[in-house]
Every structure is written in structure tokens, then in C-alpha cells.
Legacy VTK file of the C-alpha trace (Angstrom):
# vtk DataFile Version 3.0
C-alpha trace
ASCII
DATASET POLYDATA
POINTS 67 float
113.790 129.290 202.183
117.522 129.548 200.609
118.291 127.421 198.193
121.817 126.311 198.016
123.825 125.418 195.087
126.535 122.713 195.127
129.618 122.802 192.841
128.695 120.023 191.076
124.410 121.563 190.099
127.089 125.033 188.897
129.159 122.851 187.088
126.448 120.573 185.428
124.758 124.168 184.649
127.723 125.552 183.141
127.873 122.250 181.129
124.589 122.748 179.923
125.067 126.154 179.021
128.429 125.798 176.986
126.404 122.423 175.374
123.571 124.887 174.406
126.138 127.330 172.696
127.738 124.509 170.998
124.598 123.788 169.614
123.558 127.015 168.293
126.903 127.731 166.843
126.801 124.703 164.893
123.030 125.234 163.901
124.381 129.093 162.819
127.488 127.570 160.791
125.771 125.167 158.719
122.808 126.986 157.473
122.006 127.169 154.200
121.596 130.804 154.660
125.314 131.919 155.468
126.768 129.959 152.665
127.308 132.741 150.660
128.808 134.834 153.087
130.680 131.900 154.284
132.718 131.627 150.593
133.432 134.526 150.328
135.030 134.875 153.549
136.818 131.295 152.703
138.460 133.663 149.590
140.191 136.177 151.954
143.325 135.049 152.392
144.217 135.121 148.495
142.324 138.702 148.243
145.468 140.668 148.916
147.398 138.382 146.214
148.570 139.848 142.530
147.141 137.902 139.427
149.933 135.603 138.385
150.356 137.150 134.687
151.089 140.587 136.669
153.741 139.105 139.040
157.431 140.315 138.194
159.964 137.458 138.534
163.116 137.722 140.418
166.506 138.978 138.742
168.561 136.005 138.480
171.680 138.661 138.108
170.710 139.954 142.076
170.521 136.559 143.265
173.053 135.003 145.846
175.569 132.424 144.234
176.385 130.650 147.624
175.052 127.128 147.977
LINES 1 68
67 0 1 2 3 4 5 6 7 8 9 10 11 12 13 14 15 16 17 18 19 20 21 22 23 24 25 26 27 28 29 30 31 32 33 34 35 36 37 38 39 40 41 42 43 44 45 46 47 48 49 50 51 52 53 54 55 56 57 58 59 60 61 62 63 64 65 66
């Protein structure tokens, strides 16, 4: 016997497949577990950054005078 599929049993099963993911992911985001890793990683962007008492300011002499 061969069973055939409709588009509309592939699309509900691709619907339940992408809900399933959806699922997990959020399950895998909000664990308690990957919070640490999770602010660290949330501390990138600045990581490349110079401590502000290091930081050279601008000469005002090289400056443009045009408004």
C-alpha cells in the first residue's frame, strides 16, 4: 500500500517540526545552566574597548573650524 502525502499533512509536519525547534531553543536559552556563559557573551561588544582613564582626547588645534 502507498501512502500519499498531501501538501497540507507536509506543511502541518513542517509546522510541527519548526514548533518543536522553537521549543527547544527557548528551553536551551533560558536555562539556568547557560547563564553564565550567556553574560559573558552579553560583554563582547565592549571587550575590544580601551578603559576610559587610558583614552587620549582629540587635539582641539587639528580640529576643523568650519561650522
Amino acid at each position: 500500500m502507498v501512502l500519499e502525502m498531501s501538501t497540507g499533512m507536509i506543511r502541518g509536519l513542517g509546522t510541527v517540526v519548526v514548533f518543536i525547534a522553537f521549543i527547544g531553543l527557548t528551553l536551551w536559552v533560558f536555562s539556568s545552566k547557560r547563564r553564565p556563559e550567556f553574560a559573558e557573551a552579553r560583554l563582547l561588544p565592549f571587550a575590544d574597548e580601551p578603559p576610559a582613564d587610558t583614552a587620549t582626547p582629540q587635539d582641539p588645534a587639528t580640529r576643523s573650524t568650519r561650522p
